[in-house]
N, CA, C and O atoms as a GROMACS GRO file, in nm:
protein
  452
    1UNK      N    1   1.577  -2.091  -0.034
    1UNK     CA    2   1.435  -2.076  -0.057
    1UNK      C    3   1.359  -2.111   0.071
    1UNK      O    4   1.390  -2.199   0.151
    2UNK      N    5   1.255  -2.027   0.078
    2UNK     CA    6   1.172  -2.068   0.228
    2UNK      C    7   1.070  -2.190   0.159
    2UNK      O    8   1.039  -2.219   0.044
    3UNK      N    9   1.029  -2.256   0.325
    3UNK     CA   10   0.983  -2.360   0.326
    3UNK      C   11   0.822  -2.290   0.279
    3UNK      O   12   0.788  -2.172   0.273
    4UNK      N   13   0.738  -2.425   0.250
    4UNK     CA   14   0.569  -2.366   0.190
    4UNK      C   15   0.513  -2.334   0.351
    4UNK      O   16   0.412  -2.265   0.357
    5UNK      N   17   0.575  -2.382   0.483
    5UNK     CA   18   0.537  -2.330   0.598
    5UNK      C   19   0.575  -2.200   0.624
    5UNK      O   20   0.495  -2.116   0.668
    6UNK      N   21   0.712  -2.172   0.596
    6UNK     CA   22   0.738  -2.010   0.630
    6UNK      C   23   0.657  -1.934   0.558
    6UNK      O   24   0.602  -1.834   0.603
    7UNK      N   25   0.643  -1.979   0.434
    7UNK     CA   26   0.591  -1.888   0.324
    7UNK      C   27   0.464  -1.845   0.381
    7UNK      O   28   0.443  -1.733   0.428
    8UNK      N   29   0.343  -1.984   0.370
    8UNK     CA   30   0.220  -1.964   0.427
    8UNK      C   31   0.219  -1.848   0.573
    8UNK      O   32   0.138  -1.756   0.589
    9UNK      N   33   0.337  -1.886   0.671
    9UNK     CA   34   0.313  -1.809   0.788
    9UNK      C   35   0.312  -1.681   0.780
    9UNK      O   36   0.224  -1.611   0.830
   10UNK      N   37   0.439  -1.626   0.694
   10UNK     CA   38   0.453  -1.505   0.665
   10UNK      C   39   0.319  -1.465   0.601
   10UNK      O   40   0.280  -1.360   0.651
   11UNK      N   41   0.224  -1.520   0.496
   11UNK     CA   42   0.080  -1.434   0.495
   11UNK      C   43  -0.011  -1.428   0.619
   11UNK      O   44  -0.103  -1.351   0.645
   12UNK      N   45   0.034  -1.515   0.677
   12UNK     CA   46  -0.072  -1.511   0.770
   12UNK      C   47  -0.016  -1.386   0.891
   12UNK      O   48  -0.095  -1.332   0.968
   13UNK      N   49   0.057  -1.372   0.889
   13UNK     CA   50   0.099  -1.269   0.959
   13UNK      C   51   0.027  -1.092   0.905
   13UNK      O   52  -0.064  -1.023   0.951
   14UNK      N   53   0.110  -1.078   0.804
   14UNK     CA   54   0.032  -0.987   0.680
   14UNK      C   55  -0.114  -0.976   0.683
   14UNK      O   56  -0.174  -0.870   0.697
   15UNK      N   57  -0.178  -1.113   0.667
   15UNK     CA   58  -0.313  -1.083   0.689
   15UNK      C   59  -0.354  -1.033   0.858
   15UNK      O   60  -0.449  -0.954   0.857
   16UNK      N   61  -0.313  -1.057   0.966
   16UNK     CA   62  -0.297  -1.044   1.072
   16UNK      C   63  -0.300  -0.901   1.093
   16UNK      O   64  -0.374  -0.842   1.172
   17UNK      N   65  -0.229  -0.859   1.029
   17UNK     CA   66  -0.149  -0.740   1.046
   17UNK      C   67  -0.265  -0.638   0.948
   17UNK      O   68  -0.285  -0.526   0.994
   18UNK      N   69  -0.313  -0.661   0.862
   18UNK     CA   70  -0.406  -0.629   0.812
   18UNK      C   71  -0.537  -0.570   0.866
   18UNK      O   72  -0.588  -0.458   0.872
   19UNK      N   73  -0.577  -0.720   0.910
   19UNK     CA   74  -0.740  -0.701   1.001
   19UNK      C   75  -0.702  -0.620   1.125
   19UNK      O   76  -0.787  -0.547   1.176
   20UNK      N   77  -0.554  -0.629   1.187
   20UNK     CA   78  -0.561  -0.531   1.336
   20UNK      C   79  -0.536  -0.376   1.297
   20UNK      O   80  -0.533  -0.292   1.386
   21UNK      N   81  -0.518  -0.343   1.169
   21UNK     CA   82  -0.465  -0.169   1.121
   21UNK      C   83  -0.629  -0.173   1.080
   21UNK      O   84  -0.711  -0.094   1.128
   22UNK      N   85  -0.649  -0.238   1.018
   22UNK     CA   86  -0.819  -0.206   0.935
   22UNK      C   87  -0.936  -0.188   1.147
   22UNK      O   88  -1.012  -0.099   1.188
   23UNK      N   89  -0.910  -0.260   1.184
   23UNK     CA   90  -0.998  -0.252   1.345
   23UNK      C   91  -0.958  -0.150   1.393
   23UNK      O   92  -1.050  -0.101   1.459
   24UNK      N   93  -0.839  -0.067   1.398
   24UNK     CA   94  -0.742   0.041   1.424
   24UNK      C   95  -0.820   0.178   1.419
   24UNK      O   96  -0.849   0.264   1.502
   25UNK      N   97  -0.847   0.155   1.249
   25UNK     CA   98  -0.902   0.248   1.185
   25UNK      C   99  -1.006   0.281   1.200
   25UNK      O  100  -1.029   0.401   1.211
   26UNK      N  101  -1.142   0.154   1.209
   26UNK     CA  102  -1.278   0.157   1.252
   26UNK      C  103  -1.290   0.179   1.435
   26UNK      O  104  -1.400   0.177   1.491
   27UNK      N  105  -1.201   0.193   1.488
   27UNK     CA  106  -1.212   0.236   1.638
   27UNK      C  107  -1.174   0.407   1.642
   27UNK      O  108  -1.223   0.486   1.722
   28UNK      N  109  -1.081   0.441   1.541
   28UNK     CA  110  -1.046   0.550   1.572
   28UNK      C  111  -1.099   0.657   1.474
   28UNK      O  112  -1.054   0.768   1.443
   29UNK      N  113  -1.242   0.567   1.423
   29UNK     CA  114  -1.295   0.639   1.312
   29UNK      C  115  -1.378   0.800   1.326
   29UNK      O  116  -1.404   0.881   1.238
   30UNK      N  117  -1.400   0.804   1.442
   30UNK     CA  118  -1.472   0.952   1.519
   30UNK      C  119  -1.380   1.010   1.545
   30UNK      O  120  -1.408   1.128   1.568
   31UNK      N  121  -1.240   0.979   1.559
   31UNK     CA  122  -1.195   1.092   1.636
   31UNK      C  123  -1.060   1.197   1.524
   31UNK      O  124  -0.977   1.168   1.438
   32UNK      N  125  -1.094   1.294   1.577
   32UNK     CA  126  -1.125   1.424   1.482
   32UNK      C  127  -0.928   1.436   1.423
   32UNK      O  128  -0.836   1.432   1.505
   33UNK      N  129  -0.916   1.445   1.328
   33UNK     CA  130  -0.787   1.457   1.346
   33UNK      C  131  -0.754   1.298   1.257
   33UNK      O  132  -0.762   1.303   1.134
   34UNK      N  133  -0.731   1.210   1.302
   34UNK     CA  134  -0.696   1.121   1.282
   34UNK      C  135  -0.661   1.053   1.139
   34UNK      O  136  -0.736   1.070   1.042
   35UNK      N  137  -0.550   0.980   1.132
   35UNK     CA  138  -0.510   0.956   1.028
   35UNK      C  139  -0.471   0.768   0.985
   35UNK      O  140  -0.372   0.706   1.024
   36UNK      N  141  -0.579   0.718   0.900
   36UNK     CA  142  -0.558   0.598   0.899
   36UNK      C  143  -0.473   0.528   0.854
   36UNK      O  144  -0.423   0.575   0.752
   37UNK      N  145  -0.428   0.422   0.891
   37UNK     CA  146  -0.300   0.358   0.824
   37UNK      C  147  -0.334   0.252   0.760
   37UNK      O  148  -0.439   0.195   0.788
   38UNK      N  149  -0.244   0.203   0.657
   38UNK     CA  150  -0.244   0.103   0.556
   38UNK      C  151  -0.120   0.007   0.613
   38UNK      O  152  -0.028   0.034   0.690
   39UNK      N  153  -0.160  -0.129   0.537
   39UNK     CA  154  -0.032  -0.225   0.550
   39UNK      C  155   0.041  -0.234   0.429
   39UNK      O  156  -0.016  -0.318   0.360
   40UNK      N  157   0.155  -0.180   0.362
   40UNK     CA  158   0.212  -0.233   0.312
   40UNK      C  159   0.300  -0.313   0.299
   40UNK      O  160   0.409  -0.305   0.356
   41UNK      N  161   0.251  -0.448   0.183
   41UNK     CA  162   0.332  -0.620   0.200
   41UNK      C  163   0.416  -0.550   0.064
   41UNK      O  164   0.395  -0.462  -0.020
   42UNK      N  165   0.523  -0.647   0.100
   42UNK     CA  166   0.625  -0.670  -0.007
   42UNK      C  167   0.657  -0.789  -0.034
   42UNK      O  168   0.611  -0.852   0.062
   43UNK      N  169   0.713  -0.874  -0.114
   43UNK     CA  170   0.757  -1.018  -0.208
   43UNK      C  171   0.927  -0.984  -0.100
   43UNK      O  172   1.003  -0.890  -0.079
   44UNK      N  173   0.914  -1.130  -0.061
   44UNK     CA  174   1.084  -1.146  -0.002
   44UNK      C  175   1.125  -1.210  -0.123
   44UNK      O  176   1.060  -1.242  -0.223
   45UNK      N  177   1.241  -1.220  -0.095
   45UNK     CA  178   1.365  -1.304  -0.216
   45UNK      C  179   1.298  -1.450  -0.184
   45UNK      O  180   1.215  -1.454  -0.093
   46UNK      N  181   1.315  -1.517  -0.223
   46UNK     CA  182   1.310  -1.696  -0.211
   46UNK      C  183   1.178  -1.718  -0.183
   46UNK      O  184   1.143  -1.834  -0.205
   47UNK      N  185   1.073  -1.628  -0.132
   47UNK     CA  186   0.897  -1.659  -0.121
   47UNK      C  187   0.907  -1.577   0.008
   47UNK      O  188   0.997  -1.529   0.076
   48UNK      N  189   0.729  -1.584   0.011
   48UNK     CA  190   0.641  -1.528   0.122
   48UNK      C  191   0.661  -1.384   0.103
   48UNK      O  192   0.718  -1.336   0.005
   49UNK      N  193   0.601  -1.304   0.217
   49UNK     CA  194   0.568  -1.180   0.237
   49UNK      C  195   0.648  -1.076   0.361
   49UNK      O  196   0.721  -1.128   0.446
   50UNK      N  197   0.623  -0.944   0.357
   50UNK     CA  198   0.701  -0.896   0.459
   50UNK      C  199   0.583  -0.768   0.473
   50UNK      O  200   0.561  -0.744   0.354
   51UNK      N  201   0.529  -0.710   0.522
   51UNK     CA  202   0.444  -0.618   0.599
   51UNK      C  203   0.501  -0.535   0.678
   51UNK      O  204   0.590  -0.554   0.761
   52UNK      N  205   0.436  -0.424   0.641
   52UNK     CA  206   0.462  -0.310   0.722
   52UNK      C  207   0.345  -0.170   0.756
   52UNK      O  208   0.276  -0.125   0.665
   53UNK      N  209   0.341  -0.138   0.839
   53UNK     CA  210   0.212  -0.012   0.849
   53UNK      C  211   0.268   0.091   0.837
   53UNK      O  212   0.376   0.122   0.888
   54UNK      N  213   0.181   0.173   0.749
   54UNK     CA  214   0.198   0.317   0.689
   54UNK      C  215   0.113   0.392   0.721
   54UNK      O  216   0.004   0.339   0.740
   55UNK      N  217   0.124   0.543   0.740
   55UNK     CA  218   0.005   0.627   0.707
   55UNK      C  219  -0.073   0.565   0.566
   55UNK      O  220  -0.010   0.498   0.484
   56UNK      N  221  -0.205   0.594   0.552
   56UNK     CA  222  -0.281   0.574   0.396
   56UNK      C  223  -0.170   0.704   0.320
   56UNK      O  224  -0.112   0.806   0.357
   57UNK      N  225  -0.184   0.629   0.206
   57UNK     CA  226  -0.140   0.749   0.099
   57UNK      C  227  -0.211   0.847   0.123
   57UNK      O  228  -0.169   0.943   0.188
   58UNK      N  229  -0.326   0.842   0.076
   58UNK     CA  230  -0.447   0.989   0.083
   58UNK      C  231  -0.528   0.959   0.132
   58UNK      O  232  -0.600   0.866   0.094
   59UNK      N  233  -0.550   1.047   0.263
   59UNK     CA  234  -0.678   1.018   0.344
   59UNK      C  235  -0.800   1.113   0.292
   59UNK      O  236  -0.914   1.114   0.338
   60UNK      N  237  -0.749   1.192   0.187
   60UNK     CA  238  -0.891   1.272   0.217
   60UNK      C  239  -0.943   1.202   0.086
   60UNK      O  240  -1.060   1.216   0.048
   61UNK      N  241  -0.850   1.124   0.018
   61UNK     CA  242  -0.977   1.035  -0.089
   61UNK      C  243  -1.023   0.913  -0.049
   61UNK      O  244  -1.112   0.849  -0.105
   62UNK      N  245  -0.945   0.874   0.076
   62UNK     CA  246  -1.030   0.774   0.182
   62UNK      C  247  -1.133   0.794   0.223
   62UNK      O  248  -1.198   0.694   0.254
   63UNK      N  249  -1.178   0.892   0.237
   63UNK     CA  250  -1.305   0.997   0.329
   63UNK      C  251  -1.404   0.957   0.248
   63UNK      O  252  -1.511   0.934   0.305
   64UNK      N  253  -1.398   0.941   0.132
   64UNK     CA  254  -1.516   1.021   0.022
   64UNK      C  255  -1.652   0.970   0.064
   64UNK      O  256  -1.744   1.051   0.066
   65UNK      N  257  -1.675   0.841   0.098
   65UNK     CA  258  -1.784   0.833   0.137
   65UNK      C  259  -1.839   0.891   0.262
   65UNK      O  260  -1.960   0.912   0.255
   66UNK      N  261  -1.794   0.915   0.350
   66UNK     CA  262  -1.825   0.936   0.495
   66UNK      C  263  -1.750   1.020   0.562
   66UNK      O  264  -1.740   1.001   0.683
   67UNK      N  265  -1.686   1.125   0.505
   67UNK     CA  266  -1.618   1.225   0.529
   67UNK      C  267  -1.742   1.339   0.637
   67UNK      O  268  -1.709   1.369   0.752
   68UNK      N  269  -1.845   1.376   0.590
   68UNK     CA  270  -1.932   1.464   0.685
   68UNK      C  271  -1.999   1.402   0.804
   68UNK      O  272  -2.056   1.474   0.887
   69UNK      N  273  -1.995   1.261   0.816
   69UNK     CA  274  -2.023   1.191   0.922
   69UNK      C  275  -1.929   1.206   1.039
   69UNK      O  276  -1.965   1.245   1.150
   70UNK      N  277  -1.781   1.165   1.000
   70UNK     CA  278  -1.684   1.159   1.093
   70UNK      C  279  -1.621   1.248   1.102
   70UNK      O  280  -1.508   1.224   1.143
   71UNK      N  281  -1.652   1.392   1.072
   71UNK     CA  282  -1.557   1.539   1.155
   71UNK      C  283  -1.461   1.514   1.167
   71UNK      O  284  -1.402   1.513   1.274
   72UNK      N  285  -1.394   1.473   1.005
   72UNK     CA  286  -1.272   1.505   1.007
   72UNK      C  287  -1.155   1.419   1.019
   72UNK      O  288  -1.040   1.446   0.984
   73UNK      N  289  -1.218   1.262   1.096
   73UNK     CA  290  -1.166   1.153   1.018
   73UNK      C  291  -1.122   1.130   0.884
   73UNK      O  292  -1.172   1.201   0.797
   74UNK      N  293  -1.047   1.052   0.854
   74UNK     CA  294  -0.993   1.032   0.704
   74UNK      C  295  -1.055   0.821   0.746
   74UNK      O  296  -1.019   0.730   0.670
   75UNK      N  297  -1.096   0.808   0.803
   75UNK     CA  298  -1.153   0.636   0.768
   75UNK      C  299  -1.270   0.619   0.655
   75UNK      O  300  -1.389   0.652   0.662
   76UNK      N  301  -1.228   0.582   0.594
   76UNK     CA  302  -1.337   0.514   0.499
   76UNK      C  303  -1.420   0.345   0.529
   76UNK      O  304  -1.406   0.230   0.490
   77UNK      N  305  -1.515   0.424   0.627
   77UNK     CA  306  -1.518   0.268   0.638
   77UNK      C  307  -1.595   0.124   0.552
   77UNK      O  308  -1.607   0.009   0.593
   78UNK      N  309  -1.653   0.206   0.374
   78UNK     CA  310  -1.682   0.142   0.352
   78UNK      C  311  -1.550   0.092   0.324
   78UNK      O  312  -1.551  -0.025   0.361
   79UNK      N  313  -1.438   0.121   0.278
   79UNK     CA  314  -1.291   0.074   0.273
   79UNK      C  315  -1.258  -0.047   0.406
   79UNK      O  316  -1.196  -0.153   0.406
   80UNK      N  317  -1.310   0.006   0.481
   80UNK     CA  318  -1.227  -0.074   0.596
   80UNK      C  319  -1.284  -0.199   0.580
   80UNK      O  320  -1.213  -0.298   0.597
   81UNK      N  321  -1.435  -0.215   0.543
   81UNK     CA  322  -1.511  -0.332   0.560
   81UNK      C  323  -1.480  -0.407   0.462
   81UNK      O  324  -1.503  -0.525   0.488
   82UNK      N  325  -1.418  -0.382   0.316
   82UNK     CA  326  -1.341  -0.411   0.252
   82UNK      C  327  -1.237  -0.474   0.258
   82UNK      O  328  -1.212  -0.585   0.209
   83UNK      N  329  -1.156  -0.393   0.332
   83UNK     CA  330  -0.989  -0.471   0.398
   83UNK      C  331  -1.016  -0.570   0.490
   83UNK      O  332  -0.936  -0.663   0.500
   84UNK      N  333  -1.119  -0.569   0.563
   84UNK     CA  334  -1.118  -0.679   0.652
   84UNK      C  335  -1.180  -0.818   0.608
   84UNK      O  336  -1.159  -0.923   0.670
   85UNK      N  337  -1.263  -0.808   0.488
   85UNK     CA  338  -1.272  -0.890   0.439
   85UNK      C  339  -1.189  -0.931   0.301
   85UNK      O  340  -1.229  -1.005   0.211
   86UNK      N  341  -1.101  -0.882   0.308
   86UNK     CA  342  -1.024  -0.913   0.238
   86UNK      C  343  -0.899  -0.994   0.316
   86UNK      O  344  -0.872  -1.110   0.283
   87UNK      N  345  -0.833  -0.935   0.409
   87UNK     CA  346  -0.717  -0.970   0.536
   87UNK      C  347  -0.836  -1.122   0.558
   87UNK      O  348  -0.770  -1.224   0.543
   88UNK      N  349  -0.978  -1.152   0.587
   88UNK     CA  350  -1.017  -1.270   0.635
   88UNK      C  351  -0.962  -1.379   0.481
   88UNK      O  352  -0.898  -1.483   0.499
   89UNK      N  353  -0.996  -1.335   0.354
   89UNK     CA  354  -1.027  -1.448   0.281
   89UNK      C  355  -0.834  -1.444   0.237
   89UNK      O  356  -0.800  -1.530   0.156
   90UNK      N  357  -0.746  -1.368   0.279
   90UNK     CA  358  -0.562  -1.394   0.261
   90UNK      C  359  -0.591  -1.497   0.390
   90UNK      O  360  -0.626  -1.610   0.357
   91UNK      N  361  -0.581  -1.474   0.517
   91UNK     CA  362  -0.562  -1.546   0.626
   91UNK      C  363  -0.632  -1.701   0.548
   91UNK      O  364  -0.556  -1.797   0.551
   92UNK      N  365  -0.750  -1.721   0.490
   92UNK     CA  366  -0.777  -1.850   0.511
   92UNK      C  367  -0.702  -1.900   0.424
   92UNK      O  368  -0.646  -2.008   0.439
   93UNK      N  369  -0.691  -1.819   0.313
   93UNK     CA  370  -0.623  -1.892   0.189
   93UNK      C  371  -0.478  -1.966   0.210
   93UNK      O  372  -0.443  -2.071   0.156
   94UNK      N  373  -0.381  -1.862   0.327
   94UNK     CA  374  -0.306  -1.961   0.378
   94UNK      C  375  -0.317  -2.050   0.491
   94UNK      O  376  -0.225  -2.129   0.514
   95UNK      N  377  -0.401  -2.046   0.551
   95UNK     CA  378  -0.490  -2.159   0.672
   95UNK      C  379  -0.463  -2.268   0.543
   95UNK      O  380  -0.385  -2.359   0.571
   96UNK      N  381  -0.513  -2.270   0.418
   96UNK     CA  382  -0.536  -2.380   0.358
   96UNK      C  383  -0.394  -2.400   0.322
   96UNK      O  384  -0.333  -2.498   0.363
   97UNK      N  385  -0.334  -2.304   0.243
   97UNK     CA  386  -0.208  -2.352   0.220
   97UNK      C  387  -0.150  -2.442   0.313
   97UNK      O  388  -0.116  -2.550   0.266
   98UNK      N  389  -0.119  -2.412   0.497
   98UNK     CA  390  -0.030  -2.474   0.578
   98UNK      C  391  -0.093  -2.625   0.576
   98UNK      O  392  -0.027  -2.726   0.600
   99UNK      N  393  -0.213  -2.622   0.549
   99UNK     CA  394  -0.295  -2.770   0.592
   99UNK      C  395  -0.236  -2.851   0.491
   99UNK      O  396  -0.164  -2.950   0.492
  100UNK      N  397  -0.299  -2.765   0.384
  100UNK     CA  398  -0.183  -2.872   0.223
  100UNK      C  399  -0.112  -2.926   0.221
  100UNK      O  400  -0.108  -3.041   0.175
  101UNK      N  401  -0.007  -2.851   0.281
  101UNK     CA  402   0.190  -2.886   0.328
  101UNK      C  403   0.179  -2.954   0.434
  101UNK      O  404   0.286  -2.993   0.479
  102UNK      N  405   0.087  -2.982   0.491
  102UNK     CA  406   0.076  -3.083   0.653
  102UNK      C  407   0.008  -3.217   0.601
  102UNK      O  408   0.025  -3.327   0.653
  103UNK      N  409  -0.090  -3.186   0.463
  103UNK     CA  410  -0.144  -3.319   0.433
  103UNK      C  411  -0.026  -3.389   0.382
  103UNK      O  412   0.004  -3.498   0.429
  104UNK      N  413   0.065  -3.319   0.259
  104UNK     CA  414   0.146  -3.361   0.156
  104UNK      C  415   0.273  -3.466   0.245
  104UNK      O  416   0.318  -3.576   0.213
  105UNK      N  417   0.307  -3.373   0.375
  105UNK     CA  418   0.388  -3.424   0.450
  105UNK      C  419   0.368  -3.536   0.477
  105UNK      O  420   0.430  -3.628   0.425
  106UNK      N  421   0.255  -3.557   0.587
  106UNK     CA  422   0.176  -3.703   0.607
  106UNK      C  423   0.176  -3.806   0.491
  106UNK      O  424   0.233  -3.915   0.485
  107UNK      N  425   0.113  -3.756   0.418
  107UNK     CA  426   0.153  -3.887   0.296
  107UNK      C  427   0.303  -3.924   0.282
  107UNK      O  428   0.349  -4.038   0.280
  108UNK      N  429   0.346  -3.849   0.276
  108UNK     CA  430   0.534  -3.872   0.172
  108UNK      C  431   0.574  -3.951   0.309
  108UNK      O  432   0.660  -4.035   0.284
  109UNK      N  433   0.530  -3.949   0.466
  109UNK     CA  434   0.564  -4.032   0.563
  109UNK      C  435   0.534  -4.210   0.547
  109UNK      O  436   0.607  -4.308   0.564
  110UNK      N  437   0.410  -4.197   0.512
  110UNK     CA  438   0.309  -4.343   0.476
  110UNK      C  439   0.418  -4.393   0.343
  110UNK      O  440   0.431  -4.512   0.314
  111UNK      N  441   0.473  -4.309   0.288
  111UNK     CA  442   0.538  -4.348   0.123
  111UNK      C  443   0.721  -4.387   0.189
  111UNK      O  444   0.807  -4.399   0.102
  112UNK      N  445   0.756  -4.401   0.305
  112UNK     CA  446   0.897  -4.425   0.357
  112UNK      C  447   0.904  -4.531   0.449
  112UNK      O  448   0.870  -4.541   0.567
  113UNK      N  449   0.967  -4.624   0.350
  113UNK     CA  450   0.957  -4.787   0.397
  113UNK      C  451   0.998  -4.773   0.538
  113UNK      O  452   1.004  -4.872   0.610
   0.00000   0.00000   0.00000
């Protein structure tokens, strides 16, 4: 079984990996052609996460809002603004997790004669 540090790191990676495909997307949102990618995470055996970048499933139902703006882009960026605030509030959630496992540690030290 992984430690609550690997575990936590591995989201934070994921989320990482997240906010830089979602910035990816909002940089390469004008240009004509283009096809945005998604992160897909998976569950490891024993805990934490594993990430990977994909094309989006469907870009042209990515578009829907802002499809005649961007000629032909597939970014959705009310989507993107979405993912990135989403990738921010995974990243903190394990920011807090690692701190947890760093407080818990510290104590159980103070608790060893």
């Amino acid at each position: 079984m992984s430690t609550i540090q690997g575990i936590a790191q591995s989201g934070l990676e994921a989320a990482t990996a997240r906010l830089s495909v979602s910035a990816n997307n909002v940089a390469n949102a004008l240009t004509p052609g283009f096809t945005p990618s998604r992160v897909a995470a998976a569950d490891v055996k024993g805990g934490g996460v594993s990430s990977a970048v994909a094309p989006a499933v469907d870009a042209a139902a990515e578009a829907r809002a802002d499809r005649a703006l961007l000629a032909g882009s597939g970014t959705d960026l009310i989507g993107e603004v979405v993912a990135q605030s989403q990738a921010s509030q995974l990243y903190q959630a394990n920011l807090a997790t690692l701190q947890t496992a760093d407080e818990l540690f510290q104590a159980a030290l103070k608790l060893k004669p």
